[in-house]
C-alpha positions in Angstrom: -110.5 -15.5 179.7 -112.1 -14.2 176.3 -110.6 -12.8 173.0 -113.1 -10.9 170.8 -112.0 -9.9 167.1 -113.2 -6.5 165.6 -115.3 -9.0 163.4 -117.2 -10.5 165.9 -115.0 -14.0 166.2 -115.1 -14.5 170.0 -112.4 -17.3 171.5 -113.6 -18.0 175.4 -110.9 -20.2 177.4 -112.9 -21.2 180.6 -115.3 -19.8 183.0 -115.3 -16.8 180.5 -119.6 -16.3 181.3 -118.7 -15.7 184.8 -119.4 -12.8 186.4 -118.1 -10.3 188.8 -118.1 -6.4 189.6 -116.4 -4.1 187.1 -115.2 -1.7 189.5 -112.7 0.7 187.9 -112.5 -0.5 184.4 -116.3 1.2 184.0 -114.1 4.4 184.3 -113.5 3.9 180.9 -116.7 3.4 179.2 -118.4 6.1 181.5 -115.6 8.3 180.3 -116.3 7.1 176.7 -120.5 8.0 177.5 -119.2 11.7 178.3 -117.0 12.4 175.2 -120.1 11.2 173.1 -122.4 13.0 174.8 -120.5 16.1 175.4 -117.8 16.2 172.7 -114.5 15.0 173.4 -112.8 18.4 173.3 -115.6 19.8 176.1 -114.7 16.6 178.3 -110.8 17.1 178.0 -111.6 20.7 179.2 -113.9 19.3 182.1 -112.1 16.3 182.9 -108.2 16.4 181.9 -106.2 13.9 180.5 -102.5 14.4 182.6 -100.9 12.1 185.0 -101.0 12.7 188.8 -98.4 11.3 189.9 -99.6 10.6 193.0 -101.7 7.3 193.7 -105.1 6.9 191.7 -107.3 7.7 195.5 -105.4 10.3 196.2 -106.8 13.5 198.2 -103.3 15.5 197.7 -103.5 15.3 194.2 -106.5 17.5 193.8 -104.9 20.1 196.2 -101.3 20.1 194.5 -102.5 19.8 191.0 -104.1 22.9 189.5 -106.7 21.1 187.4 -108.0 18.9 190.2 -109.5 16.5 188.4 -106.3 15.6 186.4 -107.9 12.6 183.7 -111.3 10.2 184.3 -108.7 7.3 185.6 -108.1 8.6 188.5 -110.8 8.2 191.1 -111.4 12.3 191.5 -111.6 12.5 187.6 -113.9 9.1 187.4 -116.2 10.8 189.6 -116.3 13.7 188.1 -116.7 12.7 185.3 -119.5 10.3 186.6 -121.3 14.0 187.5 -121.7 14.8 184.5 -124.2 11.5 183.1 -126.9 13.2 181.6 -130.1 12.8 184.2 -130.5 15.2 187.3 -131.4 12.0 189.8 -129.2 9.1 190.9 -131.6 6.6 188.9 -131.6 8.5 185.6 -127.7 8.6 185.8 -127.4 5.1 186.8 -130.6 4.4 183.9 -127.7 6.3 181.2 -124.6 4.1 182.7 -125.8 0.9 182.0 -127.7 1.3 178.9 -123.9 2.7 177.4 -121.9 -0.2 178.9 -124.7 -2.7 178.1 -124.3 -1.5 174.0 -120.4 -1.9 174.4 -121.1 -4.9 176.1 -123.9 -6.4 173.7 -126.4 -7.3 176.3 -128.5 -6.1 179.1 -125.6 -5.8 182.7 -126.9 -5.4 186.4 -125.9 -4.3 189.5 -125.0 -6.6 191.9 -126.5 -5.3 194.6 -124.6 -7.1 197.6 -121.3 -5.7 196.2 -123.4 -1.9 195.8 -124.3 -1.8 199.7 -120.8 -3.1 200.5 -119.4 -0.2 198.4 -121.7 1.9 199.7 -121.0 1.5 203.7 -117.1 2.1 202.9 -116.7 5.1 200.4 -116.2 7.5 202.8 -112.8 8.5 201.2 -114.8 8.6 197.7 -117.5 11.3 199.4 -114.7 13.0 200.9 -113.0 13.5 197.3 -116.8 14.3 195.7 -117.3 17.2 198.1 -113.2 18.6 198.0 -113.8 18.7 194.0 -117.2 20.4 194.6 -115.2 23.7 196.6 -113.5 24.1 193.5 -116.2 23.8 191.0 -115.4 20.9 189.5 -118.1 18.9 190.0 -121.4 18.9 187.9 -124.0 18.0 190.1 -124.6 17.4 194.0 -121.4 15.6 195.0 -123.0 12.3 197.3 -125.8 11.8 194.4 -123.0 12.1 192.3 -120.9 9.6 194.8 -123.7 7.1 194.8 -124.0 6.8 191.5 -120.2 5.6 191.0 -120.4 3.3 193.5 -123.5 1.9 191.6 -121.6 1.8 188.5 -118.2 -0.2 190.0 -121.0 -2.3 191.2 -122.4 -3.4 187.8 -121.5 -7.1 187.0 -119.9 -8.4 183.3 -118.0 -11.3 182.7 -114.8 -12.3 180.8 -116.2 -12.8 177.7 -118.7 -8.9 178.4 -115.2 -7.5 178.9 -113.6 -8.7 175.3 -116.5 -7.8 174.0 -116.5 -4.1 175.0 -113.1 -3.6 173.9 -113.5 -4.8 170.5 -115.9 -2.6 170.4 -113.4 0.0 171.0 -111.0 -1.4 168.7 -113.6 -1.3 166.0 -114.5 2.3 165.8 -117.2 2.1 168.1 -119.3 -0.4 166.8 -120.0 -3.7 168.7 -118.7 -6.2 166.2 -121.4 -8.6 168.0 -124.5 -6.4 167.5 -123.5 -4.3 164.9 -125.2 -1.3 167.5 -122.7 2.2 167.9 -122.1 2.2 171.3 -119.9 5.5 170.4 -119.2 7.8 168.0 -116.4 6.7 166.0 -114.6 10.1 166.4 -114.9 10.0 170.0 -113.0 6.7 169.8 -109.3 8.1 169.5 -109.8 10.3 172.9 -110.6 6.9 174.6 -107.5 4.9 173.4 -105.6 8.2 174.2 -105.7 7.4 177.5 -102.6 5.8 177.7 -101.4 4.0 181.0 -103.3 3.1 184.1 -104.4 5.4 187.5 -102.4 8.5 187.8 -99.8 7.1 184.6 -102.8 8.4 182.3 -101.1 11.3 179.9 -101.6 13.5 176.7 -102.4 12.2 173.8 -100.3 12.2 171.2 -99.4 15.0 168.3 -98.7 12.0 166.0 -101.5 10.3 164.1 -103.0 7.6 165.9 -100.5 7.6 168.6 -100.6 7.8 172.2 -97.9 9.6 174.6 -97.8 9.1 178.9 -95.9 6.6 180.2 -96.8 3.4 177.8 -99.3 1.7 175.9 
């Protein structure tokens, strides 16, 4: 494990420099790439920010809920939301990905590519979800490219100590307190933390400053 301070202090316990695929938590950061690229008030239109209530893969919940995509957590949300990279080919999206998770990260991350083709041969429900979201306009470019390139971007590796890092960076406003780089606007900052809970327990922000409603911190 890894603690990071907003001052750049880092505290590794163990085998905090080894690595593994970030899968869902890149949600996040992808999410936090598309509120500083589009505004957060444009993504929260585009994207949502409400629970599901049904379980985070879940097909039914684009089909019972009238926004679809509900929030970025959720894997029809993430995807979306993944659409929307700036770059009109898989590579130039992936290209955006991981340079924004490599500046909240503080150094250069790669795909692992073994996990990638893994991925790859067993998204089928992912692709199925892509293309459902595409009938109701609610995807922002061709849904398997769009696919593909979320599968690439679970498959990205970090480490313990990447991970601490990238949420300090959160913590502090946008700033990676290792670097001293913006890996996001410090305004944008408040929509990310917004999302409170995990999966389909993601909910509105809250009308109090700084706080957070949905199920939990």
């Amino acid at each position: 494990m890894c603690v990071a301070g907003v001052h750049g202090r880092l505290f590794p316990i163990g085998d905090a420099d080894q690595e593994f695929a970030i899968e869902s938590i890149s949600k996040l950061f992808v999410f936090a790439l598309i509120c500083h690229t589009l505004g957060r008030e444009q993504a929260r239109r585009k994207l949502g920010v409400n629970s599901t209530g049904l379980p985070f893969n879940s097909v039914m919940a684009i089909e019972l809920n009238a926004d679809r995509t509900m929030n970025p957590l959720v894997n029809a949300g993430a995807i979306a939301t993944t659409s929307l990279v700036p770059g009109t080919t898989a590579e130039e999206k992936f290209a955006s990905i991981v340079a924004a998770m490599s500046r909240f990260a503080g150094r250069r991350l790669v795909m692992d590519e073994e996990v990638y083709e893994s991925e790859a041969a067993t998204n089928d429900r992912n692709r199925g979800v892509a293309h459902l979201l595409d009938g109701y306009g609610c995807m922002y470019c061709d849904p398997d490219l769009a696919t593909d390139v979320y599968t690439r971007q679970c498959s990205v590796r970090v480490s313990a100590r990447d991970l601490a890092v990238m949420g300090a960076t959160l913590a502090n406003g946008g700033v990676n307190p290792v670097t001293g780089e913006q890996a996001i606007g410090t305004r944008h900052c408040k929509r990310v933390l917004a999302m409170a809970g995990l999966y389909e327990h993601s909910g509105e922000e809250s009308s109090s400053p700084g706080g957070t409603g949905g199920s939990g911190p």
